[in-house]
C-alpha positions as CSV (number, residue, x, y, z in Angstrom):
1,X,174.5,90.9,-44.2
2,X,171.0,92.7,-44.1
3,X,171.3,96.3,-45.4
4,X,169.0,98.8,-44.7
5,X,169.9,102.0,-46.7
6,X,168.0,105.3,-46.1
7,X,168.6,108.8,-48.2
8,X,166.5,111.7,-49.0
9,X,167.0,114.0,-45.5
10,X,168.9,116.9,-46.1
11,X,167.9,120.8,-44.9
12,X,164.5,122.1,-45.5
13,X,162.3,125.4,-44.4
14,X,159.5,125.4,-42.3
15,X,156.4,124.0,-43.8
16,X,158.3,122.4,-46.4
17,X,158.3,118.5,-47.6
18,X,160.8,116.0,-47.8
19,X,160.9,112.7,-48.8
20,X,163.0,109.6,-47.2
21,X,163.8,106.6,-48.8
22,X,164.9,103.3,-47.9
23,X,166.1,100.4,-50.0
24,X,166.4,97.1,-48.6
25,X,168.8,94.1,-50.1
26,X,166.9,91.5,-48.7
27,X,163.6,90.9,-50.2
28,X,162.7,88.4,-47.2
29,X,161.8,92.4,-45.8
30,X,159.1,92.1,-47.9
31,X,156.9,90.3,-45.2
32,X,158.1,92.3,-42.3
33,X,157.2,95.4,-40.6
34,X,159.1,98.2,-42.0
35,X,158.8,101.9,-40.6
36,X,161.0,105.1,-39.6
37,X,162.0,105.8,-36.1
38,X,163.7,109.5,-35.7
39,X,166.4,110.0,-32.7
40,X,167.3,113.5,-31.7
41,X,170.7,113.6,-29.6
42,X,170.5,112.7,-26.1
43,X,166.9,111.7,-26.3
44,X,165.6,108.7,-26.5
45,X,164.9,106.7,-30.6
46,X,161.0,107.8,-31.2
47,X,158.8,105.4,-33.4
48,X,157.2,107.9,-36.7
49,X,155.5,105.3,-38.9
50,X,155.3,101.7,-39.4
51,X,153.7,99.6,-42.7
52,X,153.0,96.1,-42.3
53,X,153.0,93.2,-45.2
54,X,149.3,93.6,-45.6
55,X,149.6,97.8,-45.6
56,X,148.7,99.0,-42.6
57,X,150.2,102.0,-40.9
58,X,150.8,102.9,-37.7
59,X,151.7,106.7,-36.9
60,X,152.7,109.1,-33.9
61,X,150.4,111.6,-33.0
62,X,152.3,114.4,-33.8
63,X,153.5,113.8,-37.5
64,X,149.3,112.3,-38.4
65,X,148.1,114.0,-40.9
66,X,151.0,115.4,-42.3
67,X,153.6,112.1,-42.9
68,X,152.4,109.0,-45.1
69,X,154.2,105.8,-44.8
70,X,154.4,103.7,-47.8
71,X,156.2,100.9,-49.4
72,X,156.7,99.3,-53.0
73,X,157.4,95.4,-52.4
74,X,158.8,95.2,-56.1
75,X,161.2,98.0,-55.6
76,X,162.3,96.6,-51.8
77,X,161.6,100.0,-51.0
78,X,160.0,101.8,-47.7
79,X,159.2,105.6,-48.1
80,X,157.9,108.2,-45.8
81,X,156.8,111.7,-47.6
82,X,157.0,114.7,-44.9
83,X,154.5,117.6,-45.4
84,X,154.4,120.7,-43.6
85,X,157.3,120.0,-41.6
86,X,157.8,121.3,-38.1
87,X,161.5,122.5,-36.5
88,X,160.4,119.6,-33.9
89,X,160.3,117.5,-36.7
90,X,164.5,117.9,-36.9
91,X,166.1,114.6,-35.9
92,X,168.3,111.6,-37.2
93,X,166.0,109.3,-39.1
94,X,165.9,105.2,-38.7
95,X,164.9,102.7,-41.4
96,X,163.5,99.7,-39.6
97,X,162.2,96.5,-40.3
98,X,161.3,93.9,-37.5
99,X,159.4,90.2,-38.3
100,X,156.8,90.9,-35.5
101,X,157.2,94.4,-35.8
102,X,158.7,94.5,-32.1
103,X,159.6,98.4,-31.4
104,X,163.2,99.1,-30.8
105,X,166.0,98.5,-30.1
106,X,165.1,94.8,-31.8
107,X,164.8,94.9,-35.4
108,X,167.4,95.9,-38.3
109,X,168.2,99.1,-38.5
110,X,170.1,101.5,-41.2
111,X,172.7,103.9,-40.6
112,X,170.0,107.0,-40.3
113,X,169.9,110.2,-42.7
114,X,169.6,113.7,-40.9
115,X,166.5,116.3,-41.2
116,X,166.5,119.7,-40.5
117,X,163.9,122.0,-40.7
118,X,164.9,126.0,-40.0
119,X,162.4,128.0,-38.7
């Protein structure tokens, strides 16, 4: 069993900051890509960010500039900081972490943790 455990979304105001964590029980994770996907219902699973093994990031257009993707390889740990968050920005939020970094629905996935930003 592969786990993929996210926290850190809760309710937030506009322009505020949240930060997501996810904690992985597999260090084999450690040389995959790992990222966040966000799904808002009835709409299709959107890719946010992705972080390789060697560190670099891939972002949507609309959160650049004001998410950062990071991860701490001793920790088995993925984290995406949210800045000046947007009501748009209010979704279900996806851990992921794929060998090749193939978009989804491959991959592993965690169980998602909701963010809401009121305008």
């Amino acid at each position: 069993q592969i786990d993929l455990v996210e926290s850190g979304g809760g309710l937030v105001q506009f322009g505020g900051s949240l930060r997501l964590s996810c904690v992985y029980t597999d260090s084999i994770f450690s040389s995959y890509v790992m990222g966040w996907y966000r799904q808002v219902l009835g709409k299709q699973r959107e890719l946010v960010a992705t972080v390789s093994s060697d560190g670099s990031t891939v972002y949507t257009d609309s959160v650049k500039g004001r998410f950062t993707i990071s991860r701490d390889t001793a920790k088995n740990a993925v984290y995406l900081q949210m800045n000046s968050l947007k009501p748009e920005d209010t979704a279900v939020y996806y851990c992921y972490a794929d060998e090749s970094g193939a978009p989804y629905p491959h991959g592993y996935w965690g169980q998602g943790t909701q963010v809401t930003v009121s305008s």
